[in-house]
C-alpha positions in Angstrom: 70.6 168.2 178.5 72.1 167.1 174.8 72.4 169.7 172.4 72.8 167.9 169.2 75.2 170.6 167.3 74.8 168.5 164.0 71.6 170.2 163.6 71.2 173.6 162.4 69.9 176.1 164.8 66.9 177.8 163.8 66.3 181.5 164.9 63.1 182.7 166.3 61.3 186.1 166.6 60.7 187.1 170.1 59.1 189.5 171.6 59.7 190.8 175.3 56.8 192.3 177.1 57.7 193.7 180.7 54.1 194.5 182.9 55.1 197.3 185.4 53.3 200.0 187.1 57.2 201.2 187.8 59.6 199.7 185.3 60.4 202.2 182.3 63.3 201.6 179.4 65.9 202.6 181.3 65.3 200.4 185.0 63.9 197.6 183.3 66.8 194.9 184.4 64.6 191.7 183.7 63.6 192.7 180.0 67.4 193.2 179.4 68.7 190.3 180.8 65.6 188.5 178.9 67.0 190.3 175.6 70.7 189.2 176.3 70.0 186.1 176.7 67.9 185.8 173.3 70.2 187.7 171.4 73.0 185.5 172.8 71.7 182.2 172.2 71.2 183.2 168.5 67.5 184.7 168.8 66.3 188.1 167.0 64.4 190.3 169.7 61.7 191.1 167.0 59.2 193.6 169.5 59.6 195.1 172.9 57.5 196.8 175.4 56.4 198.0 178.7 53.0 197.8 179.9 51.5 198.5 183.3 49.1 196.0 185.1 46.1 195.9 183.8 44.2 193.2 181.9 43.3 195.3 179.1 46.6 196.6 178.0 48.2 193.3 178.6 45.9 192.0 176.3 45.8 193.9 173.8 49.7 194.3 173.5 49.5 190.5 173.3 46.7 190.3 170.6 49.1 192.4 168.7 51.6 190.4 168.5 49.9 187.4 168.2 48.3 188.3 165.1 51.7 189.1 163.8 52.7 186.5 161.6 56.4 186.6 162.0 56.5 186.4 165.4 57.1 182.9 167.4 57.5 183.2 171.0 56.1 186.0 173.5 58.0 186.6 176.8 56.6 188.1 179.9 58.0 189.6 182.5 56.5 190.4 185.9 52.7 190.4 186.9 52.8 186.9 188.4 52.5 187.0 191.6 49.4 187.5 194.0 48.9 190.8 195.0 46.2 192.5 193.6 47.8 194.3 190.7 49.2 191.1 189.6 46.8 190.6 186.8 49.6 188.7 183.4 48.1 185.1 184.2 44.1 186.5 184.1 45.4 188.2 181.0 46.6 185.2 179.1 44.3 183.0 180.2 41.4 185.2 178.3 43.8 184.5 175.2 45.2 180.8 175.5 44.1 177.6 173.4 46.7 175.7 175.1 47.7 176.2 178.7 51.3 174.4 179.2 51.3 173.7 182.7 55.0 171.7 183.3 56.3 174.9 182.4 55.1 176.4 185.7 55.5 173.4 188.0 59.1 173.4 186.6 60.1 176.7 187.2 58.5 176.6 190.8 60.5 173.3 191.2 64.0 175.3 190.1 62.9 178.3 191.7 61.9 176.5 195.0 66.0 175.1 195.0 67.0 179.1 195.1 64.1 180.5 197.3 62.4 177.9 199.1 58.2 178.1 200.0 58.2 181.5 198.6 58.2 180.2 195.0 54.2 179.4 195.7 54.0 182.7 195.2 54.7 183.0 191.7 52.2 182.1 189.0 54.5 181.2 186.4 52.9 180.0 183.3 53.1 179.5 179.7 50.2 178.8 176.8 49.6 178.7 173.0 47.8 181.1 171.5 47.0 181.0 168.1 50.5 179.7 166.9 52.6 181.9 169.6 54.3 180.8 172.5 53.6 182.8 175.2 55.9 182.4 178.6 54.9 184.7 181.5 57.6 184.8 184.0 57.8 187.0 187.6 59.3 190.2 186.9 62.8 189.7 189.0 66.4 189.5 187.1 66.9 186.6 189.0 63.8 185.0 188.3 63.8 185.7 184.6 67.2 184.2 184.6 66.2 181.0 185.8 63.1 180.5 183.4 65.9 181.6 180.5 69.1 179.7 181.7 67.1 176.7 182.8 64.3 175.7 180.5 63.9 178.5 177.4 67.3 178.2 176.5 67.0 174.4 175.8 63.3 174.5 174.9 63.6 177.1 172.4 66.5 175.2 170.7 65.5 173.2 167.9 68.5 171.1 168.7 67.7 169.8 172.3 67.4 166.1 172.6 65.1 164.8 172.7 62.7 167.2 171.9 61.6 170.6 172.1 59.1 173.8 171.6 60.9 174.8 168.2 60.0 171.7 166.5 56.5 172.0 167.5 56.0 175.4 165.7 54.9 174.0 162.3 52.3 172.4 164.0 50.6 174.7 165.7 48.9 176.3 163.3 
């Protein structure tokens, strides 16, 4: 992957929502690791939260955010899977314009080098909604360093050759 370093990075806002009926501030591992990583790479963590699983507080944490004009990117963590309080991808999908479905076939693919036939269990997915990236991702560390480490950090990169989701933002809207 060619980072062209010429280029100057842009920062975005991001938010981190975790969906937990058990995760709280202080045992929430994959929203850290999720804000490291941002805050590493040069990103501003703009919101956080916790929410448990259900549609309607997913949803209207999301709404929130989407409205908010400064923010750029969403991140999700856990509620993918397919038990029956797994509920982040009904959620979105009641707020997406845009589903982006290579997000999740790629993470499956990366994931399924690590964890095998197992990785059909998650329901990884990302969308546009309104003009906000939204990236749900399973709620493990290690999964949530995968989807950064392996595709967010070079998609949300204005400078990855030959193309990525931060030049895109301008024409969302």
């Amino acid at each position: 992957m060619t980072i062209d370093k010429s280029i100057k990075f842009i920062s975005c806002k991001i938010c981190i929502l975790t969906i937990s009926d058990s995760r709280k501030e202080k045992n929430d591992e994959s929203g850290d690791l999720l804000v490291n990583r941002l805050i590493e790479s040069g990103h501003i963590l703009y919101k956080r939260a916790i929410v448990v699983d259900e549609v309607d507080q997913i949803i209207n944490k999301l709404k929130e955010w989407i409205d908010d004009k400064e923010v750029n990117i969403i991140i999700t963590t856990g509620g993918t899977g397919i038990t029956k309080r797994d509920v982040t991808p009904e959620a979105i999908n009641k707020l997406s314009d845009k589903i982006i479905e290579g997000f999740g076939e790629l993470f499956r693919q990366i994931s399924y080098n690590k964890i095998g036939t197992s990785t059909l269990q998650s329901r990884a997915m990302a969308c546009i909604a309104g003009n906000t990236y939204i990236f749900s991702i399973p709620g493990s560390p290690n999964a949530c360093k995968d989807a950064w480490d392996e595709i967010l950090k070079f998609q949300l990169d204005n400078r990855h050759k030959p193309c990525n989701f931060i030049e895109l933002i301008p024409r969302l809207i």
